[in-house]
C-alpha positions in Angstrom: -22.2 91.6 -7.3 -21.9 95.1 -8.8 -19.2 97.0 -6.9 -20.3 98.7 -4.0 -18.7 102.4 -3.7 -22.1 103.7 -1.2 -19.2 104.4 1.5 -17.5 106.4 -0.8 -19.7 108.7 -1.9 -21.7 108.3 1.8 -20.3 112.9 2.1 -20.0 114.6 -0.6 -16.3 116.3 -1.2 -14.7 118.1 -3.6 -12.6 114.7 -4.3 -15.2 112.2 -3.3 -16.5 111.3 -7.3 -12.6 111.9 -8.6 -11.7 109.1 -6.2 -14.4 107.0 -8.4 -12.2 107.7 -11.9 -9.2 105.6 -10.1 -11.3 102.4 -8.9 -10.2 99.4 -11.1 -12.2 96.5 -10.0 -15.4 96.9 -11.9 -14.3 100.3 -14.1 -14.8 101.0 -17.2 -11.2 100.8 -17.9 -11.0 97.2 -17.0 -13.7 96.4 -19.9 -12.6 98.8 -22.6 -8.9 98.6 -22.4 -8.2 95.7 -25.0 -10.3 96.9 -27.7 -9.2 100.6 -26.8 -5.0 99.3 -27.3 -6.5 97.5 -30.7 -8.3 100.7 -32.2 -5.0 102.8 -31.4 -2.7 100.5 -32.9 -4.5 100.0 -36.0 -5.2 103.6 -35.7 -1.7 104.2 -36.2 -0.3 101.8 -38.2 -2.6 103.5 -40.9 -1.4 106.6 -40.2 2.3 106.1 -40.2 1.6 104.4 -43.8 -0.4 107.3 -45.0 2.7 109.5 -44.2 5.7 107.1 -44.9 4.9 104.3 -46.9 2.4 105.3 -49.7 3.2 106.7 -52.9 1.7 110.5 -53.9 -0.7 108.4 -56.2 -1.8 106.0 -53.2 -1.7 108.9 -51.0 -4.6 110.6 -53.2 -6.6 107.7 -53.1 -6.1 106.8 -49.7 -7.3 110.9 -49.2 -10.7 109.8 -51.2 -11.0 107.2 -48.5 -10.7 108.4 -46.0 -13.0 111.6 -46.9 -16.1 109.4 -48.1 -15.9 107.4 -44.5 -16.2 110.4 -42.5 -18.9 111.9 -45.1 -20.7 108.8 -44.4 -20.1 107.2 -41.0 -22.2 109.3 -39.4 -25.4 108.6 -40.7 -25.0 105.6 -38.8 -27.4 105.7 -35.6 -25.0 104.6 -32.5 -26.4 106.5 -30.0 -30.0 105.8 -30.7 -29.5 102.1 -31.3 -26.8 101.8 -28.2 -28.7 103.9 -26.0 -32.3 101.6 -26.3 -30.2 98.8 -26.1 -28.4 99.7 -22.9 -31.5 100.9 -21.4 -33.2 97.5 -21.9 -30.2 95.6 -20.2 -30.4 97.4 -17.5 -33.9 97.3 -16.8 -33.6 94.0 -17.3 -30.9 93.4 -14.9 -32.5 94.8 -12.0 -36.2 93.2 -12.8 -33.9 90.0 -12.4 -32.4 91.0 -9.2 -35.5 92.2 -7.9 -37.0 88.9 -8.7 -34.5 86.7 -6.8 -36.7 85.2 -3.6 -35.4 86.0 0.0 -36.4 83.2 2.9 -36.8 85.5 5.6 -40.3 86.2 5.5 -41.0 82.6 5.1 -39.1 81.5 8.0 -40.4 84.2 10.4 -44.1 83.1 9.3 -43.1 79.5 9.8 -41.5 80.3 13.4 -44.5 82.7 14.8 -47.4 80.0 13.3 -45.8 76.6 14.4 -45.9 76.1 17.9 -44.0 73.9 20.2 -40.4 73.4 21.6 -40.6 69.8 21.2 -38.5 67.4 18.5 -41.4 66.7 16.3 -42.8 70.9 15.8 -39.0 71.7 15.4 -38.0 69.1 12.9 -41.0 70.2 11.0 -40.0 74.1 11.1 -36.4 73.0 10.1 -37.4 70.9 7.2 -39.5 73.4 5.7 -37.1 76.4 5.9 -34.8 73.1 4.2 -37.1 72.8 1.4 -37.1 76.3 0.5 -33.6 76.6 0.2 -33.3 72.9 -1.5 -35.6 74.7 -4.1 -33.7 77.8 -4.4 -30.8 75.7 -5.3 -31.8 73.5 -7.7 -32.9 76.6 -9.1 -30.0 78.2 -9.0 -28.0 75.5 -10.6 -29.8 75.4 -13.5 -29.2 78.9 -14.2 -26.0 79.9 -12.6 -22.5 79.0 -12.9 -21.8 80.4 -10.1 -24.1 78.0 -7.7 -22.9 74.9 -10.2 -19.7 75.4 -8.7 -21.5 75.7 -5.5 -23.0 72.4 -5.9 -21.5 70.5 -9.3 -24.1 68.0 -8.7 -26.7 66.9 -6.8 -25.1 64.7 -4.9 -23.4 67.8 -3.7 -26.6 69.1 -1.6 -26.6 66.1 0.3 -23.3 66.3 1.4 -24.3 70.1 1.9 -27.6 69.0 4.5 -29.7 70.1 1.8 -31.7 67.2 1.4 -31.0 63.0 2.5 -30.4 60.2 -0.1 -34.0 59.1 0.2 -35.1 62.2 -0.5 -32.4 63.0 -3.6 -34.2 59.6 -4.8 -37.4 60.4 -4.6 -36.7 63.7 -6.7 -35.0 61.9 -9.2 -37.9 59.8 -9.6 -40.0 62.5 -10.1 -38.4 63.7 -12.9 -39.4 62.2 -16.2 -37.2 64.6 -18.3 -34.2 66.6 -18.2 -36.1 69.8 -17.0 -35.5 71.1 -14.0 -38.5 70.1 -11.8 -36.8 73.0 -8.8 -40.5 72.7 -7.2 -40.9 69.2 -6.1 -38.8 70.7 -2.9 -42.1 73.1 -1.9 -44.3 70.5 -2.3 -43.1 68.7 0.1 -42.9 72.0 2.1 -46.5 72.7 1.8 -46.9 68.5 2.8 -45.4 69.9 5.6 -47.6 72.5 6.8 -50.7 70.6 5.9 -49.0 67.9 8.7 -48.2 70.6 11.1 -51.6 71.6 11.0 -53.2 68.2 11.6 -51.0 67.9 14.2 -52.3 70.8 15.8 -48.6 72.9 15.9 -50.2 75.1 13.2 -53.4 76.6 15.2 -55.6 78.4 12.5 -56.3 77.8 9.3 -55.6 81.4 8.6 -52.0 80.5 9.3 -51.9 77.7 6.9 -53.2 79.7 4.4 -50.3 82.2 4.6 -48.0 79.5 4.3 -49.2 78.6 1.6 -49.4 81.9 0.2 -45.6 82.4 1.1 -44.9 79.2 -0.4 -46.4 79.3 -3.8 -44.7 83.2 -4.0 -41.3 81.5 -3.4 -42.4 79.5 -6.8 -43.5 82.4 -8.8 -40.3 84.7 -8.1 -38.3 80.9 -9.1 -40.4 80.9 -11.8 -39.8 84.6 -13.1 -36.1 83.9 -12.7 -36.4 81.0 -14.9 -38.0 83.0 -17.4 -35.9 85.5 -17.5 -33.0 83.0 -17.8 -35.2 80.9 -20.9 -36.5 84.4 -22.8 -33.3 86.2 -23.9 -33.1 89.7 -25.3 -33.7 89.1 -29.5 -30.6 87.5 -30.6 -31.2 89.8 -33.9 -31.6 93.0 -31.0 -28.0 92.0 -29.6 -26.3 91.4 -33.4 -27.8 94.5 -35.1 -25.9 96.8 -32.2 -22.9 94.9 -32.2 -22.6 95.3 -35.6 -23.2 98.7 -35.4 -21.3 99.7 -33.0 -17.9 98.0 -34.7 -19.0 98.7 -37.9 -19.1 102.3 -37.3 -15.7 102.3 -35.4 -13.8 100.2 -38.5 -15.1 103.2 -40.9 -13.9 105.5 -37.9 -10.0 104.4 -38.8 -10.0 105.7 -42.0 -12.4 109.0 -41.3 -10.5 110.3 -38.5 -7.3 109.9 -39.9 -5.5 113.2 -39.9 -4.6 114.3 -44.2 -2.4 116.1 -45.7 -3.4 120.3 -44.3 -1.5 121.8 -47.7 -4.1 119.7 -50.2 -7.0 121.9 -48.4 -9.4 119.1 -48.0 -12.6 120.1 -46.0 -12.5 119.7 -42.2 -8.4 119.1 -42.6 -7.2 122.4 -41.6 -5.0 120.9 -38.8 -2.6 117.5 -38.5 -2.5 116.7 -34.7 -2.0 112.9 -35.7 -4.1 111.9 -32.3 -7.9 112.1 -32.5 -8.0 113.1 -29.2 -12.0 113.6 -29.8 -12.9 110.6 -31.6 -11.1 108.5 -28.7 -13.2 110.1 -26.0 -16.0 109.1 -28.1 -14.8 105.7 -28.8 -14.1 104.9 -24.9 -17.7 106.2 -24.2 -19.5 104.2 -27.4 -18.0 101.3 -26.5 -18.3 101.3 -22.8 -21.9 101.9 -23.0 -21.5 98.9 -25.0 -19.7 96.5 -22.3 -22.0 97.9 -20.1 -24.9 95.7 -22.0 -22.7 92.9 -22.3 -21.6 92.5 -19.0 -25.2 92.6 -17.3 -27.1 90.7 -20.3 -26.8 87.7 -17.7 -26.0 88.7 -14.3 -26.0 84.8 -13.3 -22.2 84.4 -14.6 -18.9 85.2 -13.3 -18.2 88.8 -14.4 -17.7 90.9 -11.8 -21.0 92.8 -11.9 -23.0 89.8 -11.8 -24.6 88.8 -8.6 -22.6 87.0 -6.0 -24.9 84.0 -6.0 -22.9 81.5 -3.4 -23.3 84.5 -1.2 -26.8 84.6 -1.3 -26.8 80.9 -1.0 -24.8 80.9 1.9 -26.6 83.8 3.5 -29.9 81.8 2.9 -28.9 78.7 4.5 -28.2 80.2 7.4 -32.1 80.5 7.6 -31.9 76.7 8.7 -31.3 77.5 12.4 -33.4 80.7 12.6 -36.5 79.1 13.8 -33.9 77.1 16.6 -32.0 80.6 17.2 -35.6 82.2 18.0 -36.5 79.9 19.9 -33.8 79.7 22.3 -34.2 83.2 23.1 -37.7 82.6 24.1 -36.8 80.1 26.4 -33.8 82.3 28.2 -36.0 85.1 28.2 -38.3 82.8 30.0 -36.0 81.7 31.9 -34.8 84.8 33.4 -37.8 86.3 33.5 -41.0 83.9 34.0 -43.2 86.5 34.4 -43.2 87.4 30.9 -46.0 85.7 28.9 -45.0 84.5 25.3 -47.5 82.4 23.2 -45.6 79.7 21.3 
């Protein structure tokens, strides 16, 4: 999950954002630091053969060089072409977050519409909040590397009290491809309610109706997810900024290179040997860059992406909620009979 600073910066200080520039786990500095060391060195391994190595007439023509790339370099677009690019990501990664489905309105539906404290109106209010999750994970694992190493395979959510061998059977018989049919789990959910209701544990047809309205959301935010995972950003989007972006930097070795001040070449007044300037720009060019490549997928393992065996943990805690309610009814009835709770 993306690094959470909120505590930090809760009062603003004079020191409070300065205390941000020495964080390390998901900085900047963490993604840029190799390809910042390999810039440098190259960097400087052409400029300590410009001054030491070369020849007067490989000098001049090194000179010529390294003028014509910084004539032309910049009429390279970076910053319009990086700065769509990273805006997309980003939207992107928070549609997709925005998208993942939360149980908790599902189970608190399911706990005030099915009545009863008895075995048969409990193990139906269990095995429902069970099938959205099962869902959720088969979901997961066909997107996530994260919950694959959650649940390598599907033998693993048995073991987990996901689902029972009959029912892992009766999935696999129900798939007639190697699609992910992540579904089946709410249909037998929404079997579920249409028994409840039979039964006479749902009370109102209104009820089942919002069941089945929470149910078949459940789906559609699955779905988007899904769709999201299947409809990448334009593979030729992705390879025209890469290129770009170290295209423009490899011309950047020879066009910041500091010449010789006495042959009174334009814009070479001064030999600091570092350009201090053109480093700034390259850590901020190609952060913005690692930026986009670290949230094009936030279902990995980088350390923004989101911490999906949380969420799946978290989730399946939703299996006792309808008990955990429950049981509070009944001690508040208990200690106090005269209140009146419909259940």
């Amino acid at each position: 999950m993306t690094v959470t600073y909120s505590s930090v910066v809760a009062t603003a200080k004079y020191w409070t954002f300065i205390r941000l520039l020495f964080m390390w786990k998901g900085s900047v500095y963490r993604l840029v630091w190799f390809e910042f060391l390999v810039f440098v060195g190259i960097y400087s391994v052409l400029s300590v053969t410009y001054r030491f190595i070369l020849s007067e007439t490989l000098k001049r023509y090194f000179e010529l060089l390294c003028i014509y790339c910084g004539r032309y370099n910049e009429t390279v677009p970076v910053a319009f072409v990086l700065g769509f690019y990273v805006s997309l990501i980003v939207q992107r990664w928070w549609e997709q977050f925005l998208a993942l489905p939360w149980p908790d309105r599902l189970a608190l539906f399911i706990t005030a519409f099915c009545h009863g404290n008895a075995e048969r109106p409990t193990r139906i209010r269990r095995n429902i909040v069970r099938y959205i999750n099962l869902s959720y994970c088969i979901a997961l694992r066909a997107i996530s590397s994260r919950a694959r190493l959650r649940f390598p395979t599907e033998e693993h959510l048995v073991s987990a009290g996901l689902m029972t061998q009959e029912e892992l059977d009766i999935y696999r018989s129900t798939q007639p491809s190697e699609y992910t049919l992540y579904f089946v789990p709410l249909v037998w959910a929404l079997d579920m309610v249409t028994k409840a209701r039979e039964e006479g544990y749902i009370r109102f047809d209104r009820a089942v109706e919002i069941l089945t309205n929470e149910i078949t959301s459940f789906r559609s935010k699955l779905g988007t997810i899904f769709a999201y995972d299947w409809v990448n950003p334009p593979l030729v989007y992705t390879q025209t900024v890469t290129i770009a972006v170290y295209g423009y930097f490899g011309t950047c070795l020879l066009a910041w290179q500091y010449l010789d001040p006495s042959k009174k070449y334009e814009g070479h007044d001064v030999d600091i040997y570092v350009p201090i300037f053109g480093l700034l720009r390259f850590f901020f060019y190609i952060g913005w860059l690692k930026v986009a490549e670290s949230l094009i997928n936030p279902f990995g393992e980088d350390v923004d992406d989101f911490e999906i065996e949380y969420l799946i943990e978290r989730n399946l805690q939703f299996f006792l909620l309808p008990l955990i309610l429950l049981l509070i009814l009944l001690l508040i009835l208990h200690w106090n009979p005269c209140v009146y709770v419909v259940w």
